[in-house]
C-alpha positions in Angstrom: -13.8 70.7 55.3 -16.1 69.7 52.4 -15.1 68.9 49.3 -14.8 71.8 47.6 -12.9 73.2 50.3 -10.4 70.2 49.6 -10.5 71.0 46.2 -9.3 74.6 46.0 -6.8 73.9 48.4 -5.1 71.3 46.6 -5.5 74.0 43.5 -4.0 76.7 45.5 -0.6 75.0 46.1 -0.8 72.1 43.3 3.2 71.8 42.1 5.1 72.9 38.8 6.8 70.1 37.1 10.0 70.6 34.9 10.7 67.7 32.3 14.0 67.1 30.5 14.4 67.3 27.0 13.1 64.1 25.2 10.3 62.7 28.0 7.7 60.5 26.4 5.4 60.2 29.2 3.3 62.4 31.1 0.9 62.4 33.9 -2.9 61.5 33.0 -5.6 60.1 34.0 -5.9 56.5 34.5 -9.6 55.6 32.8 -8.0 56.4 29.5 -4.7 54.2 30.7 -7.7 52.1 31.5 -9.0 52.1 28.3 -6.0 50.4 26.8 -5.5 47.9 29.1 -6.8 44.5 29.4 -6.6 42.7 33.0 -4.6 39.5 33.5 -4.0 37.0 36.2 -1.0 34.8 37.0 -1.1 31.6 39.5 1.5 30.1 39.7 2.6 26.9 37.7 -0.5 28.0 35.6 -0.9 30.3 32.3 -1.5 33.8 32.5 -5.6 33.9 31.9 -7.1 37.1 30.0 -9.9 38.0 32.8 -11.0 41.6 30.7 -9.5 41.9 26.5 -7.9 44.9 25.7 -10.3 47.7 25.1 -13.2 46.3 27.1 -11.8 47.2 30.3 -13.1 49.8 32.7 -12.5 51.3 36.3 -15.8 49.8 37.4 -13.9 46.4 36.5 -10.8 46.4 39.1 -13.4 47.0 41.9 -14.8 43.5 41.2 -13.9 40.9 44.0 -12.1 38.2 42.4 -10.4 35.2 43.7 -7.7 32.8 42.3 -6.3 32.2 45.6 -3.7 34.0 47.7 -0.6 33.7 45.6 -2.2 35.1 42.9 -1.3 38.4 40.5 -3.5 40.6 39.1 -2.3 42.9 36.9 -3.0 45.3 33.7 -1.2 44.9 30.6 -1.0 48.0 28.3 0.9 47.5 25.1 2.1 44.9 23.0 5.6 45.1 21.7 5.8 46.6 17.7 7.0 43.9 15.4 10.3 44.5 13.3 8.6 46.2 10.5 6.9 48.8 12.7 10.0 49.4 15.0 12.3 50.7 11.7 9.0 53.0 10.9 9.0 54.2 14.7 12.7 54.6 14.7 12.8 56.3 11.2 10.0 58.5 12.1 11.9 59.9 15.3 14.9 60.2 13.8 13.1 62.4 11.2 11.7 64.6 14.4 15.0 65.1 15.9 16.2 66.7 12.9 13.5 69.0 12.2 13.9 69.8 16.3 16.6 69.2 17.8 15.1 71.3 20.9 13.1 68.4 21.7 15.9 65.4 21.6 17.8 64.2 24.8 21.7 63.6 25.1 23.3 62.0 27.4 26.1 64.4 27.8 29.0 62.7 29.3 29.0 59.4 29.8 28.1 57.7 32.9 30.8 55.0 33.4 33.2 57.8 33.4 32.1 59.0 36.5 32.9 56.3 38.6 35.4 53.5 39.0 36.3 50.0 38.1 34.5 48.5 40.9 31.6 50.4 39.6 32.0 48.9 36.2 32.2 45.9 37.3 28.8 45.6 39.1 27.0 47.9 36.3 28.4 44.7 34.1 27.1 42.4 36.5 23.8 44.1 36.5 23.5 44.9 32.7 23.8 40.8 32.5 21.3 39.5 35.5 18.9 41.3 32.5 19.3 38.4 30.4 18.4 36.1 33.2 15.4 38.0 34.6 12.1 39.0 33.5 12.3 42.1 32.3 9.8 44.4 30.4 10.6 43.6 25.9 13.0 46.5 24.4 10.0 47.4 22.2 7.5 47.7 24.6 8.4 51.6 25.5 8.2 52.5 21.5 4.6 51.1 21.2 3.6 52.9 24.6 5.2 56.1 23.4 2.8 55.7 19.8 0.0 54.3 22.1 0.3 57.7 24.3 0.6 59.9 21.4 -2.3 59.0 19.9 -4.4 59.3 23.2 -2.5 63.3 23.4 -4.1 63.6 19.9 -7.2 62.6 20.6 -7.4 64.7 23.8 -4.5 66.2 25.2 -4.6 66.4 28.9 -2.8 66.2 32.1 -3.9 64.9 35.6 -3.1 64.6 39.2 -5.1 62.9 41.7 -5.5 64.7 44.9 -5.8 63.8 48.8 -6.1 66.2 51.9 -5.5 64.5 55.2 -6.4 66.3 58.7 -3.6 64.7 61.2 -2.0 65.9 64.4 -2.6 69.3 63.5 -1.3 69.1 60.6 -3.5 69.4 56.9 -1.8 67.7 54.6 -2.4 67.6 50.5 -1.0 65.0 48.3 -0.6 65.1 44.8 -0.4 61.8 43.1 0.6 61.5 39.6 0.2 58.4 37.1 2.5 57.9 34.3 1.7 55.4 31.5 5.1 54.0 31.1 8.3 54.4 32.8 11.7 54.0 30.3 13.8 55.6 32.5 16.3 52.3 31.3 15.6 52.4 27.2 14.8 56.1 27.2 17.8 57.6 29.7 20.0 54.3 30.6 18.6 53.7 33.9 17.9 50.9 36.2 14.5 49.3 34.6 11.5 50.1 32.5 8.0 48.8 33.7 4.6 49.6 32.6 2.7 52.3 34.8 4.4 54.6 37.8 2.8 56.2 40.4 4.8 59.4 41.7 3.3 61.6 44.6 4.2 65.2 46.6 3.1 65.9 49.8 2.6 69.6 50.8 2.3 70.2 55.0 0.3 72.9 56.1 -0.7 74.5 59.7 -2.0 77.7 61.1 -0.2 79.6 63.3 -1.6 81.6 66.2 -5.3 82.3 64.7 -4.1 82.4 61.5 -5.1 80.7 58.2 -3.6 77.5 56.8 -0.3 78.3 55.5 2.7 75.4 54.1 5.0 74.6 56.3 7.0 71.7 54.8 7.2 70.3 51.2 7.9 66.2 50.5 9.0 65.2 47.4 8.9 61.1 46.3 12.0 59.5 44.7 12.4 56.6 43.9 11.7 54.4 47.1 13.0 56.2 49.8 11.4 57.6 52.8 12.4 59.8 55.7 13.6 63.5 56.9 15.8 64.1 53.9 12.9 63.7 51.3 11.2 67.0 52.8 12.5 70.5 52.9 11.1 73.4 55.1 8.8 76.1 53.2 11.5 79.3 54.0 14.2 76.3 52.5 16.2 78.2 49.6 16.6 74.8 48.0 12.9 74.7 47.2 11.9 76.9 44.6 8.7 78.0 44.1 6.4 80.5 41.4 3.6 82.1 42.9 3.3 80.1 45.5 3.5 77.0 44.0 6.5 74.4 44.5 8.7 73.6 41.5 9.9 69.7 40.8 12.7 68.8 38.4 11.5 65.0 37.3 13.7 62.1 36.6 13.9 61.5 33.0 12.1 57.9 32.5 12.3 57.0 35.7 10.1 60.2 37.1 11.6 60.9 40.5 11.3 64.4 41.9 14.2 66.7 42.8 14.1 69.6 44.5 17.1 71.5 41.8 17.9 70.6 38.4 20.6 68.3 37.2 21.8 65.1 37.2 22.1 63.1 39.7 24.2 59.4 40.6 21.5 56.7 41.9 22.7 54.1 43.5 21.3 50.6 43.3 22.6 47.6 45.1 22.1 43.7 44.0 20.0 42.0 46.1 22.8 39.4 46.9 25.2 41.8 48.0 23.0 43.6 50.5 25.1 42.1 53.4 28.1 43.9 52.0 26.4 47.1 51.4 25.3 47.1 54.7 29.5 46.8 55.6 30.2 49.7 53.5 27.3 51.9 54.9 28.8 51.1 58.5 32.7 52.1 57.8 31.0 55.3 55.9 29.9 56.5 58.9 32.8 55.5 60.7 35.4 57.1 58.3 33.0 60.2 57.7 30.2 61.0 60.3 27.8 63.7 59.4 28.5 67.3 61.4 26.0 67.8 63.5 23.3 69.9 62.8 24.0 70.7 59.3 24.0 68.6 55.9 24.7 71.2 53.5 28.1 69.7 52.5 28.1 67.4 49.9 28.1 63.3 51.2 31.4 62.4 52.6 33.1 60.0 50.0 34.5 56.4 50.8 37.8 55.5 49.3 37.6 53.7 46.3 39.0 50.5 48.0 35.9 50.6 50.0 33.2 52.5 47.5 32.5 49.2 45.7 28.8 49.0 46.1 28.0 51.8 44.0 26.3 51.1 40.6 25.9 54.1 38.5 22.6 55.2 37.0 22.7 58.4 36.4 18.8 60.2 36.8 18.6 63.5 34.1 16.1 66.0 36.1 17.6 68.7 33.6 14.0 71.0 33.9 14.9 71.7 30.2 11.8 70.1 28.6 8.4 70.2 29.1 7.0 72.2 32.0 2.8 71.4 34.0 1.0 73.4 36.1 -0.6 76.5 36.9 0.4 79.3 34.8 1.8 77.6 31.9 0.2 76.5 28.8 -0.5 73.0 30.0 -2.4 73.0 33.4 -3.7 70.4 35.4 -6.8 68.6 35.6 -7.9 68.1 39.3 -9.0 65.1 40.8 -10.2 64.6 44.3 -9.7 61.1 45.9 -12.4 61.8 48.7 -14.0 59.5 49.3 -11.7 56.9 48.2 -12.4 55.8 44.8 -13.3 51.7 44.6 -10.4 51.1 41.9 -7.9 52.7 44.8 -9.2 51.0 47.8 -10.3 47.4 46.4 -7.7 47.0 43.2 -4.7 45.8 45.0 -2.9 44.3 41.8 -0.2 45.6 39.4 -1.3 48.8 37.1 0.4 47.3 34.4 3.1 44.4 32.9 3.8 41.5 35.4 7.1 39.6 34.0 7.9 38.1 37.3 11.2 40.0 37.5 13.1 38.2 41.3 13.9 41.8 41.9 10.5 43.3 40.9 12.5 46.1 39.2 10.8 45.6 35.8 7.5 44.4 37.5 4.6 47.5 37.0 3.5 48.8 40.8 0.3 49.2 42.3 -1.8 52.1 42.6 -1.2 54.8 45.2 -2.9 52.7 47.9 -0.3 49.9 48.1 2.8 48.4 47.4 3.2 45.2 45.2 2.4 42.6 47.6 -0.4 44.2 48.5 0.0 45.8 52.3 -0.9 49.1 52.0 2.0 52.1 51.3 3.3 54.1 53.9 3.3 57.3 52.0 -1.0 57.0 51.9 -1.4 55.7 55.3 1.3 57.6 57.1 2.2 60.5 55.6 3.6 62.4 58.2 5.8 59.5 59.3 7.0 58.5 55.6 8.3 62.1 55.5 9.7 61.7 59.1 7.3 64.4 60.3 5.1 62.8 63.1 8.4 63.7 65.5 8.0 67.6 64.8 4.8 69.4 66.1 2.9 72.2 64.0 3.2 75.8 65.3 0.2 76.2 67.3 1.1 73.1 69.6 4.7 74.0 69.6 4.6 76.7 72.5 2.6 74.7 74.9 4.6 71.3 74.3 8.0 73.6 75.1 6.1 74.7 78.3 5.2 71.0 79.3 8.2 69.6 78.3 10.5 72.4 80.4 7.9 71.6 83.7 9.1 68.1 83.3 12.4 68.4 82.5 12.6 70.7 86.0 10.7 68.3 87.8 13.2 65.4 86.5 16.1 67.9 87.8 14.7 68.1 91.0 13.7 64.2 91.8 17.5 63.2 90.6 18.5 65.7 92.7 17.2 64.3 95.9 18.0 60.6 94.6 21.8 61.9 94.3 21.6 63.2 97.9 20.1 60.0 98.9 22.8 58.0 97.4 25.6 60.2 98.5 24.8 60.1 102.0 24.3 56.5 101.7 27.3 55.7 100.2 29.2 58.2 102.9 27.7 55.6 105.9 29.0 52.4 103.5 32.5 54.0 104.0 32.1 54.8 107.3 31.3 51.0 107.7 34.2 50.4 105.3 36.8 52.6 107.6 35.4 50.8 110.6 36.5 46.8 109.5 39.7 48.0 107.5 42.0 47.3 110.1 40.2 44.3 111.5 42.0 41.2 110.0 39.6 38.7 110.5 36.8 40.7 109.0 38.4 39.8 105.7 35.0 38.7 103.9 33.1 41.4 105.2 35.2 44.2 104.5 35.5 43.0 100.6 31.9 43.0 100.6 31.8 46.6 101.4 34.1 46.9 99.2 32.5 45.7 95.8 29.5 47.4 97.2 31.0 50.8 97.7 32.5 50.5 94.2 29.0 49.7 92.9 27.2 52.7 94.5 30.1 54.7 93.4 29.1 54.0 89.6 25.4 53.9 90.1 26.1 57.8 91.7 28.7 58.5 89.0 26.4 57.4 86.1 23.1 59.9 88.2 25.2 62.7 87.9 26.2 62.7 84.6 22.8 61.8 83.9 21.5 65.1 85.7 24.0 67.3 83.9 22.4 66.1 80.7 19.3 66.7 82.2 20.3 70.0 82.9 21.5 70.9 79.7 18.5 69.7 77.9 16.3 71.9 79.7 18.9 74.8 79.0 18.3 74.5 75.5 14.2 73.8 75.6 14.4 77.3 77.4 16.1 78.5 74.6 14.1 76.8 72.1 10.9 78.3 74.0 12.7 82.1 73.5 13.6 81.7 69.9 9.5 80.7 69.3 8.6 83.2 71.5 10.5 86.0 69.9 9.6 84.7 66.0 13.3 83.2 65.6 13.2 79.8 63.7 16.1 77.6 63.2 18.1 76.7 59.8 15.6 75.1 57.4 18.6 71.9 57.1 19.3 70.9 60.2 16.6 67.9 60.1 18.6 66.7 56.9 21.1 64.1 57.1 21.8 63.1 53.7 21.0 65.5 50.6 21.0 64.0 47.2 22.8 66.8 45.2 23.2 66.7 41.6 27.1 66.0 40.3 29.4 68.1 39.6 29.5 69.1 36.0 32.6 66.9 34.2 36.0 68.3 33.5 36.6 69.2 30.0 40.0 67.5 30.5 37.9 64.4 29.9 37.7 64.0 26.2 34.7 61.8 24.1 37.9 58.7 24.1 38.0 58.5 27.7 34.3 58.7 28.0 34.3 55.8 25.0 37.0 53.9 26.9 34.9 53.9 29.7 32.4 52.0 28.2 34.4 49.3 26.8 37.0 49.2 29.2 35.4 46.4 31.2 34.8 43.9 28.0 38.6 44.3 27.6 39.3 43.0 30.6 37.2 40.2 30.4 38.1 39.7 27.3 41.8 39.7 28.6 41.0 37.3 30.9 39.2 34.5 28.2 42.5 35.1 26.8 44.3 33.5 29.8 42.6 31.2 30.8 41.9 29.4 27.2 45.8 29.6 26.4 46.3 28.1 29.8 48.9 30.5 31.3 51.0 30.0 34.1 50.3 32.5 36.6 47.4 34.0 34.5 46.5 35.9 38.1 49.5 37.8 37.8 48.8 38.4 34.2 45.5 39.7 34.8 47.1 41.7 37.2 49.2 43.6 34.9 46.0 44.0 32.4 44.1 45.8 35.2 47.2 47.6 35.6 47.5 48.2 31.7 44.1 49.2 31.6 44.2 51.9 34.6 47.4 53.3 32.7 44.9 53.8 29.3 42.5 55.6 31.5 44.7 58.0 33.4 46.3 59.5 30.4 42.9 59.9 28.4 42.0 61.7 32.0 44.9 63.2 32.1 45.9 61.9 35.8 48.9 60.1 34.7 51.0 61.6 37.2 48.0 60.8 40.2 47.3 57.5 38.6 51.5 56.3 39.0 51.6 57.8 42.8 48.8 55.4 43.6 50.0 52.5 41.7 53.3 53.3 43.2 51.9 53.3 46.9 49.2 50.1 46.2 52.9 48.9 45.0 54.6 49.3 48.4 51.8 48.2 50.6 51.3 44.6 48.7 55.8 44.7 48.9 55.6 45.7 53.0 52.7 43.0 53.0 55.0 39.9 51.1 58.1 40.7 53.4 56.4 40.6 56.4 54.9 37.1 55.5 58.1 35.9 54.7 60.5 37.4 57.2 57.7 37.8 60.5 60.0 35.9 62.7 62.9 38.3 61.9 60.6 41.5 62.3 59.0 40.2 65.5 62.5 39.5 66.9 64.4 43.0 65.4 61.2 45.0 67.4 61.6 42.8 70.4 65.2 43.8 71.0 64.6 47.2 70.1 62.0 47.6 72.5 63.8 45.9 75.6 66.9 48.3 74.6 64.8 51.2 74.8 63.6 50.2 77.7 67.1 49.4 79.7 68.1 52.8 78.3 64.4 54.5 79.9 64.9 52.5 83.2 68.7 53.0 83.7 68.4 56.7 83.3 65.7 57.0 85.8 68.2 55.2 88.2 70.9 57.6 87.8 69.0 61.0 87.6 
């Protein structure tokens, strides 16, 4: 395939991206992100050195080899933060836009804290103050890029993707990578972090099927860093909704993920700290609530909220009520083929923009498409089929054969434990003969409990084949039927590969009124506000003070949420459990005794009835 070829595919199925109302940033192409940019260096326990100024940088210049040893950081650096005189003259001048459109200007809705819990709060708090600790990108800094951006649109409006087609396993595969000058998913929508520069990328899959042309198969959409079968959803999927042809993504507000349906949707973050724990939680989820096999269509089981405490609540907007990109629209792409591999992809392994050594790198710019931070290459551009969890699942025209070899085998398995189980049985049938024989033989003691543990181990080992073999047998019950449903056209459900869908949330009760969504946002400074209180007018038994404020504060909440009645059959249950819990710690001995006599009376009662009947 040449590269023109390349090129019209990627045209014939590039993507449709929905913005929400009030997105800054768009995808473009990077030499005029370039443009902007000067490149820096950090070793460390030295000062950051200026290695290209602002304005004199090109692409030619990240190709250059450079060296400042192994622990060093090269990265771009795109804007300066606007002094205090030109903030109030970027703030006045938006505020002046929303009011002439009000179209254009984002709102939150309802408020995110109200969504989840106190446990939730309490980490978001956490979070919100590890900011003031960390290196994190200056509040400012997404207001200049914002002026910086709209004065390259004026200049010359344009957006980009940068495209890749890959031949693997049968499979052709097109990926659409998209660079955004700025991401303020956390100043612009409340979300986890702003950071200089974001790379986001689609992956279409495409295979012929007997004789015929290419045609897509499955569709991958990137957010945020996961990988895996749930980020991909079958062609015939009705969740994936598509215009001529062309797949439709709903992107993240700020933070640029891609959704497969509009709305908003909870991300969850966890500390890095409290890994460990999340990886509890995680466990007991799928304990409490495993998935139903072969479907994911429900909505994810949820944890009780003794035992959701991990989740911290940024809530990603992917409205689709904003801007839209793509073919057949007013603003259309600008192509670009990566083949070959550009030099300022495959050489430039520092960070596209802002390094401010965040410890959690979420305010720390990324690389390009080719790699991740510390520089080993991403998975998503050297694997694609397994980042999307496709290199298990085999493209049509080498489906029908693999059924036919795998069902050869899986006969041939069938027969070989066959004989073995034969083998064994009549083995194990001579052991008891030998067994029967020295039974009644008292001084063969030792070698008839030889026999014994023997027998009783080939009895497992013949137990364990079987069940094995009926396994067997059913598996190559249902290749058969696998091979007949190909054979006769039938394809399974488009879900059953999916584990975990990411839905949007449920759209708020109006019972909830603005109060509870402002009490929701302050709640948590009262309580630690409560407890300065305490513990400055030295109170005895401030624990069980701050126990009634939580209480207090829980009662506040439930009547502006109107679950009053809900909220007092919980408090009243938590109530009874800590009272059972305190009387058995003091009166254990007692308990321990009053069940012991109850159970040997029972069991005189059992036992002397048996006697009489």
């Amino acid at each position: 395939m040449n590269a023109a070829e390349k090129l019209a595919l990627l045209r014939r199925y590039e993507p449709i991206l929905r913005f929400t109302r009030g997105e800054s940033f768009f995808p473009c192409a990077v030499d005029r992100y370039v443009a902007e940019c000067g490149l820096y260096v950090q070793v460390p326990r030295r000062p950051v050195e200026n290695l290209v100024t602002e304005g004199k940088l090109t692409l030619a210049d990240l190709d250059e080899a450079r060296d400042h040893g192994p622990r060093a950081v090269y990265f771009l650096k795109f804007i300066d933060p606007l002094n205090l005189a030109e903030m109030a003259r970027y703030r006045l001048q938006q505020g002046i836009e929303d009011l002439r459109d009000r179209a254009r200007r984002f709102s939150a809705g309802r408020a995110r804290l109200a969504r989840v819990g106190y446990s939730s709060r309490i980490l978001d708090a956490i979070y919100t103050l590890t900011l003031l600790l960390r290196g994190r990108v200056p509040g400012d800094t997404a207001a200049a890029a914002a002026l910086t951006y709209a004065k390259m649109q004026r200049v010359q409006e344009g957006y980009a993707y940068y495209g890749r087609v890959i031949e693997d396993a049968g499979w052709t595969i097109l990926q659409y990578w998209f660079f955004y000058p700025y991401n303020n998913w956390r100043s612009g929508f409340h979300g986890v972090n702003d950071h200089e520069a974001d790379w986001e990328m689609v992956t279409i899959y495409l295979a012929a099927e007997r004789g015929r042309s290419l045609a897509p198969r499955w569709v991958a959409y990137a957010s945020h860093d996961f990988s895996g079968d749930d980020l991909r959803r079958r062609w015939d999927d009705a969740e994936l909704e598509k215009v001529d042809g062309h797949p439709v993504i709903y992107v993240g507000a700020g933070s640029h993920a891609s959704y497969f349906v509009p709305g908003e949707y909870l991300t969850e973050i966890e500390l890095p700290f409290m890994a460990p724990l999340v990886r509890v939680q995680e466990s007991l989820q799928r304990f409490m609530a495993p998935p139903a096999s072969g479907h994911a269509e429900t909505a994810e089981p949820e944890l009780p909220a003794v035992l959701n405490l991990m989740r911290i609540p940024f809530v990603d907007y992917a409205r689709g009520d904003g801007v839209s990109l793509g073919p057949g629209l007013e603003k259309v792409w600008q192509a670009v083929l990566l083949d070959p591999v550009p030099a300022w992809v495959e050489r430039y392994r520092g960070l596209w923009g802002l390094f401010v050594r965040d410890p959690v790198a979420g305010e720390d710019a990324p690389s390009g498409p080719m790699y991740n931070r510390d520089g080993s290459v991403r998975r998503a551009w050297a694997d694609p089929l397994g980042w999307a969890g496709l290199d298990k699942v085999l493209p049509p025209t080498r489906l029908t054969p693999a059924l036919r070899d795998e069902i050869r085998a899986s006969s041939d398995t069938c027969r070989r434990m066959t004989r073995e189980i034969v083998s064994k049985r009549r083995a194990l049938q001579h052991l008891g003969l030998r067994l029967a024989a020295v039974e009644p033989i008292p001084f063969l003691t030792k070698e008839r409990e030889k026999l014994r543990k023997e027998a009783r181990a080939r009895s497992r080992e013949l137990s364990t084949l079987q069940v094995a073999l009926a396994r067997q047998r059913d598996t190559g019950e249902a290749l058969r039927a696998m091979a007949e449903r190909v054979r006769q056209g039938r394809m399974e459900s488009p879900r059953t590969h999916l584990t975990r869908t990411h839905r949007p949330m449920p759209s708020m009760p109006r019972s909830m009124s603005v109060l509870a969504d402002a009490w929701s946002s302050i709640s948590i400074s009262f309580m630690l506000l409560g407890l300065a209180a305490l513990l400055i007018a030295h109170a005895s038994y401030w624990v069980l003070w701050l126990v009634a404020i939580v209480v207090t504060l829980g009662l506040v909440e439930a009547g502006l949420r109107r679950q009053f009645q809900r909220y007092i059959g919980s408090l009243a249950m938590g109530l009874a459990v800590v009272t059972t819990l305190l009387l058995v710690g003091r009166f254990y001995t007692q308990i321990i005794a009053g069940v012991a006599i109850a159970a040997a009376l029972y069991l005189m009662w059992e036992y002397v009835r048996e006697l009489a009947s």
